[in-house]
C-alpha positions as CSV (number, residue, x, y, z in Angstrom):
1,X,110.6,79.5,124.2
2,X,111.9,77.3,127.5
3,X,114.3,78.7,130.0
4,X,116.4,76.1,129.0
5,X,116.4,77.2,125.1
6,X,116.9,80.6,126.1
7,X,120.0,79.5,127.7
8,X,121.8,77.6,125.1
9,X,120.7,80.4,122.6
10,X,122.5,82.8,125.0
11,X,125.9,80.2,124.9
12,X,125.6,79.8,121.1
13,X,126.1,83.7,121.0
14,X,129.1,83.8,123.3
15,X,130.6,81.9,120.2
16,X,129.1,83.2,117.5
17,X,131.4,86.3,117.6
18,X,131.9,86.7,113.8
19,X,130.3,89.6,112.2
20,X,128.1,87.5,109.8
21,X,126.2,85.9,112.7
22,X,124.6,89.2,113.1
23,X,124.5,88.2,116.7
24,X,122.0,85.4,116.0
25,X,119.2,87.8,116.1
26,X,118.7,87.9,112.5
27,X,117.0,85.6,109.6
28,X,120.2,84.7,108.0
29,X,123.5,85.1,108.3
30,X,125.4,87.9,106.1
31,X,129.3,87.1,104.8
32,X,131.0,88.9,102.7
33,X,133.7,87.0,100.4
34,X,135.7,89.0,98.3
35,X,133.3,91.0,95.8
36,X,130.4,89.0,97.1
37,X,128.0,89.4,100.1
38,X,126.5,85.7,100.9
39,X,123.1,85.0,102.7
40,X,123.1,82.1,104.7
41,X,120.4,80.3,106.8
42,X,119.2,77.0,107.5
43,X,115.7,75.7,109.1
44,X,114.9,72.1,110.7
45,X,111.4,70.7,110.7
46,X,110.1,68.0,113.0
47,X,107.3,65.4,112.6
48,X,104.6,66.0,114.8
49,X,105.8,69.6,115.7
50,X,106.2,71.4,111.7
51,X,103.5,68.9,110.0
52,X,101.0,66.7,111.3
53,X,100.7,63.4,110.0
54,X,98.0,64.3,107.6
55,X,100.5,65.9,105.5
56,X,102.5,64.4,102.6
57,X,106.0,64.2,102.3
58,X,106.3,65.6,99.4
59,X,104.5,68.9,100.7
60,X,107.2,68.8,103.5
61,X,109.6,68.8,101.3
62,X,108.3,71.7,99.3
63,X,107.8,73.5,102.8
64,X,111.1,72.9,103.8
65,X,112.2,74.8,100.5
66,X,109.8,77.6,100.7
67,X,110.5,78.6,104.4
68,X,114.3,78.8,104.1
69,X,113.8,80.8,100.9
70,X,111.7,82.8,103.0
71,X,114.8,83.6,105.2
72,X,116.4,84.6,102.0
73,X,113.8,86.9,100.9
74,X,114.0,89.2,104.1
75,X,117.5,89.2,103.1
76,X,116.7,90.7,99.6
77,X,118.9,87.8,98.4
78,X,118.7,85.5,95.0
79,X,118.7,82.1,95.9
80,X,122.0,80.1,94.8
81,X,121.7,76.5,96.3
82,X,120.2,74.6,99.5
83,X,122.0,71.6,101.2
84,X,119.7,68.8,102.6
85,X,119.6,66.9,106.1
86,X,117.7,63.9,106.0
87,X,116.5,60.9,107.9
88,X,115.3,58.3,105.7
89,X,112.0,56.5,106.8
90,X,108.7,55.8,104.8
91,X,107.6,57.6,101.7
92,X,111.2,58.7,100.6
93,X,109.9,58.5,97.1
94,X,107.6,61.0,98.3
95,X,109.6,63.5,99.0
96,X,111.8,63.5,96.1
97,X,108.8,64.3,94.6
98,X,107.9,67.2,96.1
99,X,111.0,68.3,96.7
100,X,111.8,67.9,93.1
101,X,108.6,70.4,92.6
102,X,110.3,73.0,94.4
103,X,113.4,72.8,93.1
104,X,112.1,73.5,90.0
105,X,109.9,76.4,90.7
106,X,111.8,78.2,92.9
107,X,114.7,77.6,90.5
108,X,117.4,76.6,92.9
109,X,119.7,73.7,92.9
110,X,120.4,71.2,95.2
111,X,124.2,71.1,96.3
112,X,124.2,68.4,98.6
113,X,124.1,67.3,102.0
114,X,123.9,64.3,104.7
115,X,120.8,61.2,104.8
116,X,120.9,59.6,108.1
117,X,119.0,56.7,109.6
118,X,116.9,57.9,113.0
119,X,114.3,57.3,114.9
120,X,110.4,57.3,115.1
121,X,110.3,61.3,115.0
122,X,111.9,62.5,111.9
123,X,114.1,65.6,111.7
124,X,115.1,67.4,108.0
125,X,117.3,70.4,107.3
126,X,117.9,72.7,104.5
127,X,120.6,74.9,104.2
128,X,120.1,78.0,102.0
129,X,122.9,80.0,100.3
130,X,121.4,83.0,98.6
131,X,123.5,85.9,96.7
132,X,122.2,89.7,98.1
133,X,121.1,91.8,95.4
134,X,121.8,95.0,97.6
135,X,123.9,96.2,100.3
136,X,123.5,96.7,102.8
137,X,121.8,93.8,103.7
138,X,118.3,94.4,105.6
139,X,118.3,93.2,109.0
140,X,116.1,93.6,111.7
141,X,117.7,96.4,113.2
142,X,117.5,99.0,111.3
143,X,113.5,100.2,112.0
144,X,113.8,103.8,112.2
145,X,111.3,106.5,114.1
146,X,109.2,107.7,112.1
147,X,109.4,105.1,109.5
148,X,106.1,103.2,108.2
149,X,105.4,99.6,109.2
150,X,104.4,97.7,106.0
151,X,103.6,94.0,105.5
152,X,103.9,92.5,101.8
153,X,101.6,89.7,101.8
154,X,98.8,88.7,104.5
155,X,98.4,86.7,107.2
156,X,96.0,84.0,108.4
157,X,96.4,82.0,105.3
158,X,98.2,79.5,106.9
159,X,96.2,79.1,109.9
160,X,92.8,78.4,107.8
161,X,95.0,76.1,105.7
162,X,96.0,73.9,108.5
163,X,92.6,73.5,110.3
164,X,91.3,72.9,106.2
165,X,94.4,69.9,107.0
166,X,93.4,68.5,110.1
167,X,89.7,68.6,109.2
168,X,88.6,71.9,111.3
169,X,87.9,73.9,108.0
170,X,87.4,74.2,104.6
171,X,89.8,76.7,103.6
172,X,92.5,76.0,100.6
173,X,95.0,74.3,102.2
174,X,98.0,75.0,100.1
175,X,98.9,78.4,102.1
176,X,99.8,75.9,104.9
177,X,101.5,73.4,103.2
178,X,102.6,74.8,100.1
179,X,103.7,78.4,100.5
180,X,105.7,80.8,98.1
181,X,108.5,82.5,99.6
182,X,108.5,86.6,97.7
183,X,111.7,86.3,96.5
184,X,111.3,88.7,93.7
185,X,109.4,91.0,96.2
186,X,112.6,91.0,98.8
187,X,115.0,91.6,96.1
188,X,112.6,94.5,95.4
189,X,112.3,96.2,98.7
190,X,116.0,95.2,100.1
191,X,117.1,99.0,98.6
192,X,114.0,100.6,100.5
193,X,113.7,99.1,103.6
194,X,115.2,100.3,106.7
195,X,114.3,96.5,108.6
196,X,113.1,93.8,106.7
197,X,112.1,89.8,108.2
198,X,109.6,87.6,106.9
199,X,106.2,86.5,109.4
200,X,107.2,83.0,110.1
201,X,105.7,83.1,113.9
202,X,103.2,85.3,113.9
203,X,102.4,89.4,112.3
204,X,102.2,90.7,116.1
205,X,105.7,88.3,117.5
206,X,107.8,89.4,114.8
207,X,106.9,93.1,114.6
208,X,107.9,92.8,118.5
209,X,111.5,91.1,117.6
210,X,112.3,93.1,115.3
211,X,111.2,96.8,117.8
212,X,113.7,95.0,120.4
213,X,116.3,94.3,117.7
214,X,115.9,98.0,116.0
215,X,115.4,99.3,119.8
216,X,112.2,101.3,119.0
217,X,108.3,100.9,119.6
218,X,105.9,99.5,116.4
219,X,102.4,100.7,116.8
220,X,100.0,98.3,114.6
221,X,96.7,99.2,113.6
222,X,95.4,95.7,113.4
223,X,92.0,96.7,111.1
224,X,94.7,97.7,108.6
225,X,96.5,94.4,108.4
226,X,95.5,92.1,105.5
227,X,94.2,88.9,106.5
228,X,93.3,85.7,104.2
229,X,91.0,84.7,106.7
230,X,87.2,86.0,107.5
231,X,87.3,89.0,109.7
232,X,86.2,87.2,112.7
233,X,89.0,85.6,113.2
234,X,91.5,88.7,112.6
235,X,92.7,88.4,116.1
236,X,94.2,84.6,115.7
237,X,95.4,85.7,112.2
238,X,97.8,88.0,113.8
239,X,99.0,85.8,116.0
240,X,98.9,82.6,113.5
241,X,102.3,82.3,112.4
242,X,103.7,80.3,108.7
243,X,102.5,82.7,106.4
244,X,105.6,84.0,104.9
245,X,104.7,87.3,104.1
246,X,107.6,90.3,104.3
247,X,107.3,92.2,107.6
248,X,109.4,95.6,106.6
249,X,110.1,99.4,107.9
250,X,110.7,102.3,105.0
251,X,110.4,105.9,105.2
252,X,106.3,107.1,104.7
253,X,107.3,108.7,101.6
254,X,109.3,106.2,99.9
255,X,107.9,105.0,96.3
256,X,107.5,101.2,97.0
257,X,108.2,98.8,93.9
258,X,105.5,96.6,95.0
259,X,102.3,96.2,96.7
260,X,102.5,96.3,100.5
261,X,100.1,97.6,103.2
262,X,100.7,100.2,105.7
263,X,100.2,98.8,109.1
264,X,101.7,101.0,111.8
265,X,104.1,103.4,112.8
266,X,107.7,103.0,114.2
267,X,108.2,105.3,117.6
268,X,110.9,106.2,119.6
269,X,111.3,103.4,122.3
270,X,108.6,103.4,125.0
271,X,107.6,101.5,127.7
272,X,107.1,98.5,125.6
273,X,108.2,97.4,122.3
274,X,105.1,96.9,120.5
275,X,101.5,98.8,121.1
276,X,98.2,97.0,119.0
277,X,95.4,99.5,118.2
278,X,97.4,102.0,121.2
279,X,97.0,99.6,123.6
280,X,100.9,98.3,124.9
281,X,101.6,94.6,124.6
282,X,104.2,94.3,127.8
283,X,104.7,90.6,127.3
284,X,105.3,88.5,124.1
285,X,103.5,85.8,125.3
286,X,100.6,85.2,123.2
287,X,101.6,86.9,120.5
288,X,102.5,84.0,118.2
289,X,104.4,80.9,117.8
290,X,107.2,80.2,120.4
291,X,109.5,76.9,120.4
């Protein structure tokens, strides 16, 4: 992240005073409206930075679904409608296909939204309005000493599936460009986890954000992290980020409704917010994706 990201990020909080905002240091936004407690969030995706130009529209679009979904998992939330930012170009037809596809399989509608004519670099949005199936909402704050570190899902998926894409590998490539946001498994775990965010930049980048957000340290064994990836490449899996798995805190004893690994160990803050294998990570760099 640039200096001069960091910055406006840091001005966008000065106004982002209401209590749903969560400070802007969570996945979603949290409102509550009368008898309701609404999930919010919204993702933008660039050519040339979120897809290469291998990829087809139509698994953009899908992508563009799935990862703001995602946001609504870590929210335990049931997805209610997405809103869609567009700039028209080639192979429209394309991505009304696919994002046809995930409209239907995810089982969300599509509300509305705004098509605009740009440039040579194309930009699309998706706003996601969830309902949350439990309160309170997870955030990332809420990691607790003593707690477990658990990951639903694996990691390195995605990172085989794009080099399968840009002709590296031979990996399935569908992790990459199609993935499934675990809604059902969010909705699950939202009334057992203490912290919850899903693995959008990386295992090792995340579990840092969310120790400084819950102001503790997260020890990570790494060997018991599962990877979709072959074990010599374990270190880049951790550190690949766009695999949408559930990144989540709960109590050691707690009787999880779904499958999910034990990873590490929440600590009482230390020198550093993150340890790998006991050895402390003092910097974030390197640790995943960054913008």
């Amino acid at each position: 992240m640039s200096s001069g990201e960091i910055a406006f990020i840091d001005g966008l909080r000065e106004l982002a005073a209401h209590p749903a905002a969560r400070g802007l240091t969570d996945d979603a936004a949290v409102l509550e409206i009368g008898g309701e407690t609404l999930v919010l969030t919204k993702d933008v995706m660039v050519e040339g930075v979120h897809w290469p130009p291998q990829q087809s529209l139509a698994d953009v679009a899908w992508k563009l679904v799935a990862v703001n979904l995602s946001d609504l998992a870590a929210k335990g939330a049931e997805p209610v409608g997405v809103m869609l930012g567009y700039a028209l170009g080639a192979d429209d037809s394309a991505f009304l296909d696919g994002l046809r596809e995930a409209l239907d399989a995810f089982d969300v509608p599509l509300l509305g939204g705004d098509t605009v004519c740009g440039g040579n670099r194309r930009t699309f949005s998706l706003t996601a309005i969830g309902r949350a199936t439990h309160t309170p909402v997870p955030s990332r704050a809420g990691a607790t000493p003593g707690d477990g570190v658990y990951l639903c899902g694996s990691v390195g998926g995605a990172m085989m599936g794009f080099e399968a894409l840009t002709g590296t590998g031979r990996a399935d490539r569908t992790p990459f460009t199609r993935p499934t946001p675990l809604l059902t498994e969010g909705c699950a775990l939202s009334p057992h986890a203490t912290a919850m965010m899903d693995v959008s930049d990386g295992l090792l980048l995340d579990a840092w954000r969310m120790a400084q957000a819950s102001k503790v340290t997260l020890s990570i064994d790494s060997a018991a992290v599962p990877i979709a990836a072959p074990e010599s490449r374990r270190d880049d899996a951790l550190r690949w980020g766009d695999d949408y798995a559930l990144l989540f805190t709960a109590p050691t004893d707690a009787a999880l409704p779904v499958d999910a690994s034990l990873v590490g160990i929440v600590h009482e803050a230390g020198d550093t917010p993150l340890t790998l294998d006991e050895e402390a990570l003092g910097d974030p760099e390197g640790l995943g994706y960054r913008h």
